[in-house]
N, C-alpha and C positions, 0 to 999 in steps of 0.2 A: 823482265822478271826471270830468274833463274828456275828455268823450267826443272831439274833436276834435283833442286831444294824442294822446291812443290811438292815433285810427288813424292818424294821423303816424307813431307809431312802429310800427306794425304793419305799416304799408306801407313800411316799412324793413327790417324781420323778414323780408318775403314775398320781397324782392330779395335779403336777406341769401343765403336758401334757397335761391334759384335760383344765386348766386353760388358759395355750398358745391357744391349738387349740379353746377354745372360743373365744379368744380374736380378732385372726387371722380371722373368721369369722363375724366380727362386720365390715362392708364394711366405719366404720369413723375411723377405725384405719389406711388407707392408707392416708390419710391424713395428719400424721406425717412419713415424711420419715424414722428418727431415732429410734422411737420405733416399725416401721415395721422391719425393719433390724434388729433391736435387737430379735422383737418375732419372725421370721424367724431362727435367728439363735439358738437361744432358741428351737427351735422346730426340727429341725434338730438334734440338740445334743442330745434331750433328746430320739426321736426315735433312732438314733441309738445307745444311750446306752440300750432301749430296746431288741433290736436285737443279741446283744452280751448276756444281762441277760436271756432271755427267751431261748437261746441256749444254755446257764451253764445250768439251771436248767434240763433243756431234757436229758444232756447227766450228769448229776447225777441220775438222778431218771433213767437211762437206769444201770448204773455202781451201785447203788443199787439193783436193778433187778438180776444183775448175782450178788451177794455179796451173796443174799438168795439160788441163786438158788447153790449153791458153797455150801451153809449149804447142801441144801437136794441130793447133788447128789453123788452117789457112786461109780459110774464109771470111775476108773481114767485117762481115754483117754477124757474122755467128761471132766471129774476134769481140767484135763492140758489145757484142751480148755478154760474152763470161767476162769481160772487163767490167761492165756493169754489175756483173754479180758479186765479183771478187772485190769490187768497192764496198756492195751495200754487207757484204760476210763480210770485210775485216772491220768495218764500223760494230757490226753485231757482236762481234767476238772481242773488241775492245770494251762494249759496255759489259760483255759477261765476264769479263776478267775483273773489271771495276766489284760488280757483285760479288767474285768469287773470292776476291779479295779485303774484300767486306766482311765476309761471313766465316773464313778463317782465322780472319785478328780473333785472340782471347778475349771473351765477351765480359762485359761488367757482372756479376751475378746480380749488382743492384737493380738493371733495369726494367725489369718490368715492375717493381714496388711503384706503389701511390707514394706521394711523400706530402712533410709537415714543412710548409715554410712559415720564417721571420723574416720581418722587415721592418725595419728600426733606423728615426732621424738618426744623423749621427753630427758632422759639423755645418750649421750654419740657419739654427735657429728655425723662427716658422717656418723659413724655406724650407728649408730640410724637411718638416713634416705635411709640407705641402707634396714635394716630390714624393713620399715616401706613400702617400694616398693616392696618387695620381699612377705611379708604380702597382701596386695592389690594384688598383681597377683593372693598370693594364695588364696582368698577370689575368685577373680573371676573366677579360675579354678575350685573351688567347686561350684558356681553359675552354672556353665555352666556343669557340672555332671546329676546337681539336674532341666536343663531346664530351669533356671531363666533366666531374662533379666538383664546386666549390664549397667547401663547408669551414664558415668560419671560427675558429675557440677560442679567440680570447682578442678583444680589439679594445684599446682607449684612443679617443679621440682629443683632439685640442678643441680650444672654440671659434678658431678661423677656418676648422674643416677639416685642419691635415692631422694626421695619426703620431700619437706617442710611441704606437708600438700597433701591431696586427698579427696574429698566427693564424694561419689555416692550413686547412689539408688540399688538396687535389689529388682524385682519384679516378682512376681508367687504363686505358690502356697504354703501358709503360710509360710513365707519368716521368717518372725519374729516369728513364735513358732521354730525354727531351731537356728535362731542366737541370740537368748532372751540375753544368758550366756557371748555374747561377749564382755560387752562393758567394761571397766578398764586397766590398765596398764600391758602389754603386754611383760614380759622381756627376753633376749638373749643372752645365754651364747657358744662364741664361736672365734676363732681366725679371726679377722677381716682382709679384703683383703690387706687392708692399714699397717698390722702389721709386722715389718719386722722382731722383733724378736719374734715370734710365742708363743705370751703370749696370754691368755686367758682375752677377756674383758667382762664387763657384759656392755647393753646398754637397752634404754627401751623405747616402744612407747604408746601410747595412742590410744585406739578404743570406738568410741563412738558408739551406735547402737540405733536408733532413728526407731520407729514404726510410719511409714509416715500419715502424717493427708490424711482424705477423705472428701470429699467436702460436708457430713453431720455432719463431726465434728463442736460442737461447737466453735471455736476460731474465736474468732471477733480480726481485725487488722484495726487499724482505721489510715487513711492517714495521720491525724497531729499528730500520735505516732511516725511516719520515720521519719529518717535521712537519704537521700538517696543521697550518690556519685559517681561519675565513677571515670576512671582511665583506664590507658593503658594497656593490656593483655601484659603478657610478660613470656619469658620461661624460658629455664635455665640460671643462672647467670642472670637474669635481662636482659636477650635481650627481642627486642619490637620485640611482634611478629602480633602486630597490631596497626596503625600507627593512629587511631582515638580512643577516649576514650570508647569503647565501654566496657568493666568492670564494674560492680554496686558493690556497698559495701549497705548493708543496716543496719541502728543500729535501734534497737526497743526502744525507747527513756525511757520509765517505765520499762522493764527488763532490760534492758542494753546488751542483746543478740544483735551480730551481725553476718552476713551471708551476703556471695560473692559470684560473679560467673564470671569468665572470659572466659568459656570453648566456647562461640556462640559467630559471627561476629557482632550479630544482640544486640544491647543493650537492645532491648524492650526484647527478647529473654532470655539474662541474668537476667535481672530482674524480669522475671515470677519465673524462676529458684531460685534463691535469696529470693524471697518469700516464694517459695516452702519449700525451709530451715528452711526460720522462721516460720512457721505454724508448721511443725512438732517437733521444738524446742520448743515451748510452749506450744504443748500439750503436749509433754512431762513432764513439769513443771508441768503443772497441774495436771496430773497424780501422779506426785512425793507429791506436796502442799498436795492431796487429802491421797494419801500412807501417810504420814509424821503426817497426824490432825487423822488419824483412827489407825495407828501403826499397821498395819495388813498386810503391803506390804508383799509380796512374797520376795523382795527382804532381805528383815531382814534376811531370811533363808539361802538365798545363798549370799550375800551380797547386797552391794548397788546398784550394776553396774555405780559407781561413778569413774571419769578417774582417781582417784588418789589409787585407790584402786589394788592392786598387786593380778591378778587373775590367770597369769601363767609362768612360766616358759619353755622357749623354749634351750632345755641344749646339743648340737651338738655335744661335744667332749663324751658326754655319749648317741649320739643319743634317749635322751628323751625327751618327752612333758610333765607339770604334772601341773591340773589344783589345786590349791592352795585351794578351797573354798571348795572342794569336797574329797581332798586328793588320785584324780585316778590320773595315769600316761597311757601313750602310747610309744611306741615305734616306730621306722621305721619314723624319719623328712624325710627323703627325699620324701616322697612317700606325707605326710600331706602337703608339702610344694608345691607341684604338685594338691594340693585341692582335700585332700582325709584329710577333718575334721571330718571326722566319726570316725577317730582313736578314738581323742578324746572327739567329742560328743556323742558318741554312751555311755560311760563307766556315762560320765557327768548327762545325759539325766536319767541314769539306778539310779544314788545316789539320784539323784533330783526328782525321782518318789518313790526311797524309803523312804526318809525323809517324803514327804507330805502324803505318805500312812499311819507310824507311827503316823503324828500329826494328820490324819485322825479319828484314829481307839481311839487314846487317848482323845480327846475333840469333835469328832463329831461338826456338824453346830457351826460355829462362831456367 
């Protein structure tokens, strides 16, 4: 690490801090909700990247300390002693460098949002919508690991079990710096139940992961932009499973986005729902529009997170997972399939902090 660049940028950090905490005490900046939350969260980040850097520094300048004292000492019982220290400090001081260099990469603004996922067959028939249920469960079996909340808004089923399509939200603590990496075309290679001569098929589903709007986001939805219908709720194979139209479909008339909900008895219910989709579909757009005009997205790095984009394979007969953008693999599907994604975000998360540490350390401030 270029100790010199560091603290260039750390002496940037320290004024950033003081700039925040001036700002934070100017009693008219509560008056914009959205740049309160932002210096807020600004302020937060930047203190505790202090806590972590001011703790490197300590325990270097203690692991220097016995380095000399290691020069002047003659005693080799005392010798074997600050050898033993100066192992267990440069171990210490290598994991706080890890940290410290963690918490100086420019941070997502998205992460800590709950977010709206999709999950949609895409090629290879009932398979397809077999995985694509069996995915959603395990999605919410790691939800429910990690203490999140699963709440679903809008699901059709088939009649062998597996899903047309499913949206839900997930919601807790930074839901979205967790599932950033899920969204694209999801593939699966394995003997399907339906296969009576024990061939191997590939099929493949679609996940979209959408960082849910907050009600200071900017996104304006103006009522003569909708298109708003109902329609019957109805379950597998097309049965009505509610005998009045309570379903909304809604189309954003200038995007051409559209979002449903049939999951509530209550139509007014579904259509808060239905909205709630569209909000967080458009800012997403926007997000993307704004990635797209500065060419700096994050996602250039690890891809688009575009659903047509091929981000993993899921390979059963060789019980492997291997995420394609990153080139890590996992082992043990049964156990990820029970919503232990750690197999493979833990390996993900580790490429994806070394990549932006490299582009760090090479170009410094964008």
């Amino acid at each position: 690490m270029d100790q010199v660049d560091l603290s260039d940028r750390v002496a940037r950090m320290r004024a950033k801090l003081r700039e925040v905490e001036s700002a934070l005490a100017d009693s008219g900046v509560y008056g914009d909700a959205n740049e309160c939350r932002r210096l807020s969260i600004e302020r937060g980040r930047l203190a505790s990247f202090f806590v972590l850097y001011d703790t490197w520094q300590a325990h270097q300048r203690e692991l220097e300390k016995n380095r000399k004292l290691l020069e002047q000492e003659k005693d080799p019982e005392f010798r074997q002693l600050i050898e033993s220290e100066i192992l267990s400090g440069s171990e210490q001081c290598r994991r706080d460098e890890e940290e410290v260099m963690s918490a100086i990469l420019p941070p997502d603004p998205d992460d800590s949002r709950n977010v709206i996922m999709e999950i949609r067959p895409a090629a290879g028939g009932e398979e397809a919508s077999l995985f694509a249920s069996q995915l959603f469960r395990a999605y919410s079996k790691y939800a429910e690991r990690r203490g999140w909340r699963t709440d679903v808004l809008d699901l059709s089923e088939t009649e062998l079990g597996g899903l047309r399509e499913v949206t839900f939200s997930l919601s807790g603590s930074a839901v979205f710096s967790r599932l950033k990496f899920e969204s694209g075309v999801h593939r699966v290679q394995r003997v399907p139940v339906t296969e009576a001569g024990g061939r191997i098929h590939t099929s493949t589903v679609t996940v979209s992961v959408l960082p849910e709007a907050e009600e200071t986001d900017d996104v304006t939805i103006r009522p003569e932009d909708l298109e708003i219908s109902t329609f019957r709720s109805s379950g597998p194979g097309g049965q009505n499973v509610n005998r009045t139209d309570s379903a909304v479909r809604i189309r954003h008339i200038p995007s051409g986005l559209v979002t449903a909900s049939q999951q509530e008895r209550s139509q007014i219910r579904n259509r808060e729902i239905a909205l709630r989709i569209l909000k967080s579909k458009l800012l997403e757009m926007q997000r993307r529009e704004e990635a797209e005009r500065h060419a700096a997205s994050k996602r250039a790095q690890v891809g688009t997170g575009d659903r047509s984009e091929r981000i993993r394979t899921y390979n059963f007969p060789q019980n492997r997972v291997t995420d394609h953008r990153f080139s890590v693999s996992a082992h043990d599907l049964p156990s990820l399939m029970e919503g232990d994604f750690d197999l493979i975000l833990d390996p993900v998360f580790a490429e994806d902090l070394r990549i932006r540490r490299e582009s760090f350390l090479k170009e410094g401030d964008r």
